[in-house]
C-alpha positions as CSV (number, residue, x, y, z in Angstrom):
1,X,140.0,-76.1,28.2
2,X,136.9,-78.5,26.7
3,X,135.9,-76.1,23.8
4,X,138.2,-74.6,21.5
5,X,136.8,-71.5,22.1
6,X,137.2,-71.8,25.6
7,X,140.5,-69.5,25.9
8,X,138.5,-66.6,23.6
9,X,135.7,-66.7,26.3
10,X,138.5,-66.7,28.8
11,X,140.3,-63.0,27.3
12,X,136.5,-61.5,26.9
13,X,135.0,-62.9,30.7
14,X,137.8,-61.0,32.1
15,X,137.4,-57.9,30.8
16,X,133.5,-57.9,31.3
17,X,131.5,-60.4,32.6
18,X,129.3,-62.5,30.4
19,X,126.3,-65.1,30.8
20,X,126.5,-68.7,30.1
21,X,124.1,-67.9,27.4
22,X,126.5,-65.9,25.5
23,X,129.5,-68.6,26.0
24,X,126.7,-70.6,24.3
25,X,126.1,-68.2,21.4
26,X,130.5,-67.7,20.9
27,X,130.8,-71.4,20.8
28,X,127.6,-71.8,18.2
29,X,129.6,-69.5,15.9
30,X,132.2,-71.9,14.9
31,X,131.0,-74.4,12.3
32,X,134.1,-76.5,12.0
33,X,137.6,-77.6,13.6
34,X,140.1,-79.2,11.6
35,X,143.5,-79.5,12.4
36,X,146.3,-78.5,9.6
37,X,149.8,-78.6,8.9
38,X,152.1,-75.4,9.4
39,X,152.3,-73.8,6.3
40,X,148.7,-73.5,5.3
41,X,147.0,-70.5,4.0
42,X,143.8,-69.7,6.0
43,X,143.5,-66.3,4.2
44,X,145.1,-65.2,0.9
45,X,145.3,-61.6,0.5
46,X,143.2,-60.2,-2.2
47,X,141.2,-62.8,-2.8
48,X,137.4,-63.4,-1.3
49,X,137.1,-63.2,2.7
50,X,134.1,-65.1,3.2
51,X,135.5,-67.2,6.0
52,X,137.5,-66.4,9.5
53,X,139.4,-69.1,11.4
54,X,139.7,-69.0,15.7
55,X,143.3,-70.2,16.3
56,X,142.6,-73.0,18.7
57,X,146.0,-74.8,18.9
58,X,149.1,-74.0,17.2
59,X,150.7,-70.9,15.9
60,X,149.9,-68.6,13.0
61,X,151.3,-65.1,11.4
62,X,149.3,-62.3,9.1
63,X,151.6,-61.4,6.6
64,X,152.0,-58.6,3.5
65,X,153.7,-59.3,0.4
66,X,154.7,-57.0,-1.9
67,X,155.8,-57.0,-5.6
68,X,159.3,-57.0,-5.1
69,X,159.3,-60.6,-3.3
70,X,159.3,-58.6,-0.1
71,X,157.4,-59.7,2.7
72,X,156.0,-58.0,6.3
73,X,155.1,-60.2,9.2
74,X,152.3,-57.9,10.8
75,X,151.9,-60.0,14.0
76,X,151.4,-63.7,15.2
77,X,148.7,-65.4,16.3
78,X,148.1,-67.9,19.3
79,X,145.7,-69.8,20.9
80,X,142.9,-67.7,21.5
81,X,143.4,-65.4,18.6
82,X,141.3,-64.6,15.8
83,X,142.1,-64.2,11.8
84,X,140.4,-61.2,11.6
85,X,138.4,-59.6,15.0
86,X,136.8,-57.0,13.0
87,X,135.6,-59.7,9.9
88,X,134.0,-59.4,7.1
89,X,134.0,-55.7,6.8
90,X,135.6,-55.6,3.1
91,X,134.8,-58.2,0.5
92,X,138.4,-59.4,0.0
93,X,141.4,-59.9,2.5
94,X,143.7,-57.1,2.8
95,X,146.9,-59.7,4.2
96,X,147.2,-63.4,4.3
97,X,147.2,-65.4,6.9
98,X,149.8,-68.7,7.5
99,X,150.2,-71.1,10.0
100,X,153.6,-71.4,11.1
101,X,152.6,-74.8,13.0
102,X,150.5,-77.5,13.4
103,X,147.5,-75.6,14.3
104,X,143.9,-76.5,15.3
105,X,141.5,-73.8,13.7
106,X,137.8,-73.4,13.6
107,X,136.4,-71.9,11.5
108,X,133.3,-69.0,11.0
109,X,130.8,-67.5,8.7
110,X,129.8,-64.0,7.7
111,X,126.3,-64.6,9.2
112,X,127.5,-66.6,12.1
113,X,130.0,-64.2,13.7
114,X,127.4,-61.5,12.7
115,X,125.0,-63.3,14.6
116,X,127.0,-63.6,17.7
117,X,128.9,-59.9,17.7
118,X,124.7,-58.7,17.7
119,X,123.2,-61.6,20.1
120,X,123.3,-59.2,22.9
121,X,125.0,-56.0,24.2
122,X,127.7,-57.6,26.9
123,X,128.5,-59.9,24.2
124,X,128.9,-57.2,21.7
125,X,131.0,-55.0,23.8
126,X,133.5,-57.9,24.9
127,X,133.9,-58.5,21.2
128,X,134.2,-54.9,20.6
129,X,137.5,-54.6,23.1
130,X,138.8,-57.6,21.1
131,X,138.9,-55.3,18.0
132,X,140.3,-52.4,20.2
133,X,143.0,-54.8,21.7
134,X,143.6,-55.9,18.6
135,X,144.5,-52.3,17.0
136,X,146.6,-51.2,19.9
137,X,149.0,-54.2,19.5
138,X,149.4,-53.3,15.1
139,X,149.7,-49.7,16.5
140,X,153.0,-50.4,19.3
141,X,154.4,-52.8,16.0
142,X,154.2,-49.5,13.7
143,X,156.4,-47.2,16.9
144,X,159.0,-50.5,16.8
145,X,159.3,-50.5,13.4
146,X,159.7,-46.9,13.0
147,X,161.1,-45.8,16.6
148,X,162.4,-48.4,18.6
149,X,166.3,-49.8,17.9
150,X,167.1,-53.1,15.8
151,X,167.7,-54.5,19.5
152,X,164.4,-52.9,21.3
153,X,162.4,-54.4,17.9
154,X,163.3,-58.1,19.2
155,X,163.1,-57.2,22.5
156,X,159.6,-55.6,22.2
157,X,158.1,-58.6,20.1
158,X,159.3,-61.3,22.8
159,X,157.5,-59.2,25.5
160,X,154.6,-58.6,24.0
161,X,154.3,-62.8,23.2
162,X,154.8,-63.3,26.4
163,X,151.9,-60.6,27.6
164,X,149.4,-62.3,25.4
165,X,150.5,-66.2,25.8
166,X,150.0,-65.6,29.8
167,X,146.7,-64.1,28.7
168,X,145.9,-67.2,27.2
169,X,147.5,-69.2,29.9
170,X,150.3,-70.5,27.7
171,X,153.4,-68.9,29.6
172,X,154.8,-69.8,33.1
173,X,157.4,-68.3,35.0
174,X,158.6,-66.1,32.1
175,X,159.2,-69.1,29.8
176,X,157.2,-70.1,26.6
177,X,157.2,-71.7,23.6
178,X,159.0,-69.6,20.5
179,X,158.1,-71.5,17.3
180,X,159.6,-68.8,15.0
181,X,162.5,-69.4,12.5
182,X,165.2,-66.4,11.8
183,X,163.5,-65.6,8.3
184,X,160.3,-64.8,9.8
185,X,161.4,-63.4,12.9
186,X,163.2,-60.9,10.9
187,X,160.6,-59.9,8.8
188,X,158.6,-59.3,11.6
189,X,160.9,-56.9,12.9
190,X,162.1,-55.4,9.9
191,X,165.3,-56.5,9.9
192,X,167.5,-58.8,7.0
193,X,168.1,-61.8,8.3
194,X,172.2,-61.4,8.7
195,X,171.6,-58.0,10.8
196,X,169.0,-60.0,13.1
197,X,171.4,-62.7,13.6
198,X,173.6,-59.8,15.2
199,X,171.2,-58.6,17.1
200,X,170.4,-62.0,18.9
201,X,173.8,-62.6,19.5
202,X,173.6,-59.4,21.5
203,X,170.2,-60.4,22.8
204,X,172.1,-63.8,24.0
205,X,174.9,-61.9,25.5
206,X,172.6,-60.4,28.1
207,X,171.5,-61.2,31.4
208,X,167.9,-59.8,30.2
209,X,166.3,-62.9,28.4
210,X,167.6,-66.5,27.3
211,X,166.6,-67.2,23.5
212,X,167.1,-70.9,22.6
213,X,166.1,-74.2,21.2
214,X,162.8,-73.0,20.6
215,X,161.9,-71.1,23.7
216,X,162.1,-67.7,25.3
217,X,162.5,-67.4,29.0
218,X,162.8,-63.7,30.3
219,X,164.5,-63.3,33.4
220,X,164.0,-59.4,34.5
221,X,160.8,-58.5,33.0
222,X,160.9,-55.1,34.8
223,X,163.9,-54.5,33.0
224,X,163.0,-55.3,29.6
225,X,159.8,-53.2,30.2
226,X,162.1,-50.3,31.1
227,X,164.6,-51.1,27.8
228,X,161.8,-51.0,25.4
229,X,159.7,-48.0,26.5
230,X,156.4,-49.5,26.5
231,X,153.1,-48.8,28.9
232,X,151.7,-52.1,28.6
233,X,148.6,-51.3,29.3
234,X,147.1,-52.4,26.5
235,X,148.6,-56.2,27.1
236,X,146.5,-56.3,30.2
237,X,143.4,-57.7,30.9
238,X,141.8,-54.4,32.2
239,X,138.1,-54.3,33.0
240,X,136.1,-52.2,30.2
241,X,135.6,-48.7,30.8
242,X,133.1,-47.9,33.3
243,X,130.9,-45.3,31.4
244,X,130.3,-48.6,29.1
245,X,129.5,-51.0,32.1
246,X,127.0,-48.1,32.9
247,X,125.2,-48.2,29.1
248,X,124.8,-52.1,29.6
249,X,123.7,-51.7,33.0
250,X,120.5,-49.6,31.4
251,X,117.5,-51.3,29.8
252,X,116.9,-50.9,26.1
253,X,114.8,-48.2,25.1
């Protein structure tokens, strides 16, 4: 990878193909890299959302809060990701996001990412599916948290990592890097942190997945797909739909 966008064009070429001229127009749309310490705030929910960040190294989390000193890990973010596909639609941030790593992020204007989701219809769509891909991940989260067991929630979260790290070409063989302390990881699956620690000793116990010194390798993934109950689909790099292809395809009235 040259560009730090380069793994974004990567998820959005292979879902429709695009012209140089638009890998052009997505890099363009990043004013500035700068690499920062884990721990920093890109986004602070509530206050003004005037500037989005492309995850190009490293790994970062959205995050709720909530008055009772309560928190919600939403979802992580890894190379490739955005703060925020659909940005700048509301004035002010509706959830904070935090690095939870050393992390290389470039950042983007209202006017520039404008500029680039209008430059041209291909371009447009690809960015659309992002958004789409995007909401179908926060939707399986919301059927964990509510449906799945304190065992499938773990279970679910490392498969899904793994999904979109091999989208991004971060995962080999099953294995990849798991930069996530027990506090966070159990606010991302909704669990206190003494009932996770259960949970992973089960998790351990298995012949499933290995979970340790900072890295995940899954052994069976048919197997874990089958535990947790989830199509996958939307973890896939599938083409976009064909009655789409068929609108670009047409010339512009």
């Amino acid at each position: 990878m040259t560009h730090p966008a380069d793994r974004l064009f990567h998820r959005l070429q292979a879902v429709l193909d695009l012209p140089p001229e638009d890998r052009r127009t997505l890099e363009g749309a990043f004013i500035r890299c700068e690499t920062v310490p884990a721990g920093t705030v890109l986004v602070r929910e509530a206050e003004p959302n005037r500037i989005g960040f492309l995850i190009a190294s490293g790994w970062a989390m959205r995050e709720r809060h909530l008055r009772d000193g309560s928190r919600q890990v939403i979802n992580f973010l890894v190379p490739g990701d955005l703060s925020e596909p659909g940005a700048f639609v509301t004035d002010d941030a509706d959830h904070t996001v935090t690095t939870l790593t050393e992390a290389k992020v470039c950042r983007f204007t209202h006017r520039d990412w404008f500029m680039a989701m209008t430059a041209t219809r291909p371009l447009s769509a690809a960015l659309w599916w992002l958004s789409a891909h995007e909401e179908a991940v926060v939707k399986e989260h919301l059927v964990s948290i509510g449906r799945r067991s304190s065992r499938n929630r773990l279970l679910y979260l490392l498969w899904e990592l793994w999904r979109r790290l091999r989208m991004a070409g971060l995962a080999e063989n099953g294995s990849f890097t798991f930069p996530v302390g027990r506090e966070v990881l159990a606010d991302a699956t909704g669990l206190t942190p003494r009932h996770l620690g259960r949970v992973l000793a089960e998790v351990r116990g298995s012949d499933i997945l290995t979970l340790e010194r900072g890295r995940v390798h899954i052994h069976d993934p048919a197997r874990l797909l089958t535990e947790i109950d989830c199509r996958d689909v939307y973890l896939q790099i599938t083409p976009i739909a064909e009655s789409l292809r068929e609108v670009l395809r047409q010339p512009r009235p």
